[in-house]
N, C-alpha and C positions, 0 to 999 in steps of 0.2 A: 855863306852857307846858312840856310833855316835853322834853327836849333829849337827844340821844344822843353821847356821848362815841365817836368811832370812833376814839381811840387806846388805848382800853379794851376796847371792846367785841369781842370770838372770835368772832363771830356764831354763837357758840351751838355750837363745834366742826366748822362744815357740818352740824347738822344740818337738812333740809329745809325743817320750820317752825320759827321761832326761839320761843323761850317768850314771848317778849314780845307776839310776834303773835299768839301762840297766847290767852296769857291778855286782851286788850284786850277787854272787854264791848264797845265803841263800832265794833271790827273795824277802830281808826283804823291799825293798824299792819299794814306790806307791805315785801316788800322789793324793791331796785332790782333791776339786770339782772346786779350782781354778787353779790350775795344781801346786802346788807347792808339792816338793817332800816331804816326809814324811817316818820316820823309822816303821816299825811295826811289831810284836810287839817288843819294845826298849830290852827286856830281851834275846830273843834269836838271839841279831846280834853278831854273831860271831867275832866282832875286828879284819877281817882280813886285813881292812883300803884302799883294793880296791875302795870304793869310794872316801876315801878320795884323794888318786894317781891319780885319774881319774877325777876329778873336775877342770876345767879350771878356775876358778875364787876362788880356795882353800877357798868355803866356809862350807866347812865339816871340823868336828876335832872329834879327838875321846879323851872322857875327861878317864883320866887313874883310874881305881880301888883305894882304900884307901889303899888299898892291898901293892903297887908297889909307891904313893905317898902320904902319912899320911897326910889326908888333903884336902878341897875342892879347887878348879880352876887347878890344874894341867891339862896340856892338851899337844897332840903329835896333830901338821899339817904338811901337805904335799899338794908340789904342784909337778906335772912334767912338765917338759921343753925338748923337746924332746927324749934324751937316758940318761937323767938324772932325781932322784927325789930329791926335798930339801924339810929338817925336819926338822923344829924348835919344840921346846919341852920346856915347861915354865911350871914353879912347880907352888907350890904354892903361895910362895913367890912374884913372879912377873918375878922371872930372865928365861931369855931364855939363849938357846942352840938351835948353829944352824951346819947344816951340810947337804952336796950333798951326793949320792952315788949315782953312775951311773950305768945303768939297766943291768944286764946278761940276754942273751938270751942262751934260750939252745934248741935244738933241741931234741926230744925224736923220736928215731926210733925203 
């Protein structure tokens, strides 16, 4: 599940659409009547973590299934940094993992 941090998140400096909206293939993301972004409805975001990549102030995470981590607070963040993403990952426990991977572009003709 997406989760958005509003003691992080600028909403994007005012501007009109926020990138996170902007980028959501699923269009799950809108914002309130203060402009602050919001998931909706939280059941059908597909986890593809596009917003989170896209958030300039990494205040998006996506908290992982009981499925994949037995237990509440585990959570996967991302930020990107120009042709690079970094991913910390922290269980439940508290511990983090962190790691870069830099972006492949591919071209489809």
């Amino acid at each position: 599940m997406i989760t958005i941090d509003y003691n992080v998140c600028n909403r994007c400096s005012g501007a009109k659409e926020k990138r996170c909206e902007r980028i959501c293939p699923g269009n799950l993301i809108t914002q309130d009547g203060d402009g602050w972004p919001v998931v909706r409805p939280r059941e059908d975001c597909w986890a593809c973590t596009s917003c989170i990549k896209d958030c300039p102030v990494a205040a998006i995470s996506l908290r992982l299934p009981f499925q994949i981590e037995q237990g509440a607070g585990a959570s996967l963040n991302a930020s990107a940094t120009g042709d690079k993403t970094h991913w910390t990952i922290t269980d439940r426990r508290g511990k983090k993992e962190e790691f870069t991977l830099e972006v492949v572009k591919k071209c489809i003709s």
